[in-house]
C-alpha positions in Angstrom: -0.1 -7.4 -4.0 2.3 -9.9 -5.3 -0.3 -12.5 -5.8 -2.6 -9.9 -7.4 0.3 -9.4 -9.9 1.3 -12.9 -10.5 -2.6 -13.7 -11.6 -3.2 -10.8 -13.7 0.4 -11.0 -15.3 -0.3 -15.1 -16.2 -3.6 -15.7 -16.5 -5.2 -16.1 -19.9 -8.0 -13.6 -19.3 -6.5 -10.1 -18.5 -9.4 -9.0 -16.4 -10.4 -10.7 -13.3 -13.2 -9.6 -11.1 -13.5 -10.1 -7.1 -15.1 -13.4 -6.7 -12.4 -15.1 -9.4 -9.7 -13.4 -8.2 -11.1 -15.3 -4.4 -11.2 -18.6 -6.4 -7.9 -18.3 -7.8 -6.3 -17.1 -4.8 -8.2 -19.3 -2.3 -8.7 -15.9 0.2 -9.2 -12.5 0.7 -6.0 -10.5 1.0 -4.1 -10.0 4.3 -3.7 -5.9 3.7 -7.2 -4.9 2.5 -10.6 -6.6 2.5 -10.9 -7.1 -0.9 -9.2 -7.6 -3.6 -10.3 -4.3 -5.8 -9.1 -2.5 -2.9 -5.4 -3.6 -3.4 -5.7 -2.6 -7.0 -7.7 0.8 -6.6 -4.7 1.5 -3.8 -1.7 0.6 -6.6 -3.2 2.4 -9.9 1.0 2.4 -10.8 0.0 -1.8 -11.8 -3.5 -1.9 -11.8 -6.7 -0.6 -13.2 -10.5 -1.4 -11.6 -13.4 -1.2 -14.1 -16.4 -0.6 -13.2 -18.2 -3.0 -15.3 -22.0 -4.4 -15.8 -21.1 -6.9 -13.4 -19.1 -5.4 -11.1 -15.4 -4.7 -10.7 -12.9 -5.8 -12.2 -9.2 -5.3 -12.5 -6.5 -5.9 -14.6 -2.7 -4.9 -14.9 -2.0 -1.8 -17.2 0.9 -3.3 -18.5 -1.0 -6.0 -20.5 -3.2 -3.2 -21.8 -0.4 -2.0 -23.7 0.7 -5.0 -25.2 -0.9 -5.5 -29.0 -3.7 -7.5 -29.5 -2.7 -9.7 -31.9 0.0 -11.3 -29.6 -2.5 -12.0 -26.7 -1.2 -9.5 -24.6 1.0 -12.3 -22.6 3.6 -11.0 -20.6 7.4 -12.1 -20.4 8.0 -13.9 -17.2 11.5 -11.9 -17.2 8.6 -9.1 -17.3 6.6 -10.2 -14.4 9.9 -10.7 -12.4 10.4 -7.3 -12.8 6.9 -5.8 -11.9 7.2 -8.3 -8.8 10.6 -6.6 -8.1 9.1 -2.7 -8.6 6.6 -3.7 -5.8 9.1 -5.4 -3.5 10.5 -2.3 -3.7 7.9 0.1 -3.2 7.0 -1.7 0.2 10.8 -1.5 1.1 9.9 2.2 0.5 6.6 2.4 2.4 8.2 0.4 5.3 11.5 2.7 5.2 9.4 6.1 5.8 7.1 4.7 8.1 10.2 3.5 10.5 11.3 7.4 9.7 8.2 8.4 10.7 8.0 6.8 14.0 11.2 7.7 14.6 10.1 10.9 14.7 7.5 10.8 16.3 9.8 8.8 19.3 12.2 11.7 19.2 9.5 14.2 19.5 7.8 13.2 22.8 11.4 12.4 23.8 12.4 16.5 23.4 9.2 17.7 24.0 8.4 15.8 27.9 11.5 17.8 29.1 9.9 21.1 27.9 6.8 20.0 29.7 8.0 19.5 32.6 10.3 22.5 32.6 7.1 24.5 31.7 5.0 22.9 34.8 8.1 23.3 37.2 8.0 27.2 36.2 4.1 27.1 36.8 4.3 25.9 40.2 7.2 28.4 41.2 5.3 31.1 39.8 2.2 29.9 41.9 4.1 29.8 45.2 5.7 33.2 44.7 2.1 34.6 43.7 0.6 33.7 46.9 3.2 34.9 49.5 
């Protein structure tokens, strides 16, 4: 994502579609297989279009800009868009470690109460067939 956002915040043209976007950025992306996907998955910085030639995205941010000063973005600006999505990764990360977690301390209370459960099950058996 922060290669998504430094092209689209600094290149001249603020729509870029797949195949330039591969050009520029000499790969496909680590976390998705395409490009488009990263920016359909991030509509807080990006927008897809679905144009006569395909996809193609572009940040929102330089959508906003007026026209007459070709929608160039401050690199104090792209600093900061690069910091909002450091952070929202931080964020991802952080709940998915809560997550698991979770998930740990889960199987870790519920294997006692299974084996409390089948210990009961077999006592029960025993004292059924005498």
């Amino acid at each position: 994502m922060m290669s998504l956002i430094q092209v689209l915040a600094l290149a001249p043209h603020a729509h870029r579609a797949e195949s330039a976007l591969q050009t520029v950025l000499r790969d496909k992306p680590q976390s998705a297989g395409t490009w488009m996907e990263i920016a359909r998955s991030h509509s807080e910085f990006f927008r897809v279009y679905e144009g006569t030639k395909g996809p193609s995205a572009s940040l929102v941010a330089r959508h906003v800009l007026p026209k007459e000063g070709g929608r160039k973005l401050s690199p104090e600006f792209v600093s900061s868009l690069m910091m909002a999505a450091v952070q929202i990764h931080a964020g991802q990360l952080q709940r998915r470690q809560i997550l698991r977690a979770g998930i740990a301390a889960g199987a870790v209370a519920i294997i006692p109460i299974l084996a409390s459960v089948l210990s009961l099950y077999v006592n029960i058996s025993s004292w059924l067939r005498r």
